[in-house]
C-alpha positions in Angstrom: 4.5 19.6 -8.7 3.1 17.2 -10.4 0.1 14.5 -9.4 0.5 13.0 -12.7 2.5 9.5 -11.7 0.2 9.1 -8.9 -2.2 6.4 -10.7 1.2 4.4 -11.6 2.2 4.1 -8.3 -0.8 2.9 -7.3 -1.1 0.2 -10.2 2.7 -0.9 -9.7 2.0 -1.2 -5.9 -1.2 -3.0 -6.2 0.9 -5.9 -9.2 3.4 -6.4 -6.8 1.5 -6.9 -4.0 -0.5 -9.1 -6.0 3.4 -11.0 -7.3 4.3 -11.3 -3.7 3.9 -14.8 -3.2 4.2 -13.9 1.0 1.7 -11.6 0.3 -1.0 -14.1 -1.2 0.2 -17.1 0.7 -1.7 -15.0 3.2 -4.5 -13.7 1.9 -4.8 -15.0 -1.5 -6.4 -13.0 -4.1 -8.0 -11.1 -1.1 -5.8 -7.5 -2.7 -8.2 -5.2 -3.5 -7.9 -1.5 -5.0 -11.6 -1.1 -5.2 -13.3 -3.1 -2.3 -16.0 -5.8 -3.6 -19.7 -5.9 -2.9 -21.1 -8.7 -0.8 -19.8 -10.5 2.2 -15.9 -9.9 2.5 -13.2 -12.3 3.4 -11.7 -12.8 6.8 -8.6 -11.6 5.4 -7.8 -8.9 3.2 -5.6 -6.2 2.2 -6.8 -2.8 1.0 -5.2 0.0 -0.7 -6.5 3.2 0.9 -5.4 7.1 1.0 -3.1 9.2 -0.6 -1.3 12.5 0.2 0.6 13.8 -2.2 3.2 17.0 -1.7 5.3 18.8 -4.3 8.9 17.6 -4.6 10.1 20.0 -7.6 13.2 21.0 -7.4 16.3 22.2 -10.3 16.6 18.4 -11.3 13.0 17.3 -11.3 9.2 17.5 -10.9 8.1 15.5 -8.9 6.2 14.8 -5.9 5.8 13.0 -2.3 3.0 10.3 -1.6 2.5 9.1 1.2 -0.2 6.2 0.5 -1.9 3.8 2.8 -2.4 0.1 2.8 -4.8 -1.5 5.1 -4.7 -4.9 6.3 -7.8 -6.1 7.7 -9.1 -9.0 9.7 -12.7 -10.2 11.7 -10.5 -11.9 13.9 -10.5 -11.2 17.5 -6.6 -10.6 18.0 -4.1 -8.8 15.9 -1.5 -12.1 15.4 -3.3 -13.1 11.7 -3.4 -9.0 10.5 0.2 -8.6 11.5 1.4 -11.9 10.0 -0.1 -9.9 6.9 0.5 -6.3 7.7 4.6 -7.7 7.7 4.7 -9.8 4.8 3.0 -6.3 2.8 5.8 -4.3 4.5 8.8 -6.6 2.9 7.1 -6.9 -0.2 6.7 -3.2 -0.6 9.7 -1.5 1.9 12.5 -0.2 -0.8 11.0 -2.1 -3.8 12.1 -1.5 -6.8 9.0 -0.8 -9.1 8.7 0.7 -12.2 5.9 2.7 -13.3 4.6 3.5 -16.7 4.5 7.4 -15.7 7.2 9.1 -14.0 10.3 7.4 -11.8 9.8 5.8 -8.7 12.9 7.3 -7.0 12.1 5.8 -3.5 9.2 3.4 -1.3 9.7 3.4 2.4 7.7 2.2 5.3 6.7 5.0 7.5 4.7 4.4 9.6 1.8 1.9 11.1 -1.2 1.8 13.2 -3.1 -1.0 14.4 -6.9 -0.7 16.3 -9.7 -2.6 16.8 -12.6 -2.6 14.0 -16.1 -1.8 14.4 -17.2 -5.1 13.9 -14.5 -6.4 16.4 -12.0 -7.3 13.9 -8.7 -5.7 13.4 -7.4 -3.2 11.2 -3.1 -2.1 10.6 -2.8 0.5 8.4 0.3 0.9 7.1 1.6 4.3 5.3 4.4 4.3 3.1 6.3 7.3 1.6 7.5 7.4 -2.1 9.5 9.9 -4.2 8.2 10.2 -7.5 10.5 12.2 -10.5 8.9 12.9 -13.6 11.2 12.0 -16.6 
């Protein structure tokens, strides 16, 4: 097993999310991988937690990450997040990405869940699973 690729994936996630023009007509630059100080926008989407599992086999070393992106909004209803929380899922659902460690071999949704925030806002998280081969 190998955690080795796992700061690729997140970079080549977090540049196309940033590419997606769906993505940003949305949110704009609101894409964070580290979360800003000060007030935050109304809008935003996050790149959260990782799990990562071996994947080794006779052909490869490689591993499973399942990764989280958040989508998160101060606004009362869900409608705005999940505009948001979709246009992430096509830009990221069976994308094609290439990573400057390892192979990206697939990226699938997986799975999603949407609550109320703290503050009242709303928060989707969506998890994604990706096979990752080191070559």
């Amino acid at each position: 097993m190998s955690y080795q690729a796992s700061a690729a994936l997140q970079a080549a996630i977090y540049a196309r999310l940033q590419g997606d023009a769906d993505v940003t007509g949305l949110v704009g630059a609101h894409i964070y991988d580290e979360m800003p100080t000060g007030t935050l926008p109304t809008l935003f989407v996050a790149l959260g937690g990782e799990e990562v599992r071996d994947a080794s086999d006779v052909t490869a070393n490689g591993a499973w990450h399942d990764l989280t992106v958040s989508v998160i909004s101060d606004a009362s209803g869900f409608q705005t997040a999940k505009r948001a929380a979709g246009a992430v899922n096509d830009s990221l659902h069976e994308a094609d990405l290439t990573l400057a460690v390892g192979q990206l071999v697939f990226l699938r949704f997986l799975k999603a869940r949407a609550k109320r925030g703290k503050s009242g806002g709303r928060q989707i998280d969506l998890t994604f699973r990706a096979r990752v081969d080191l070559i």
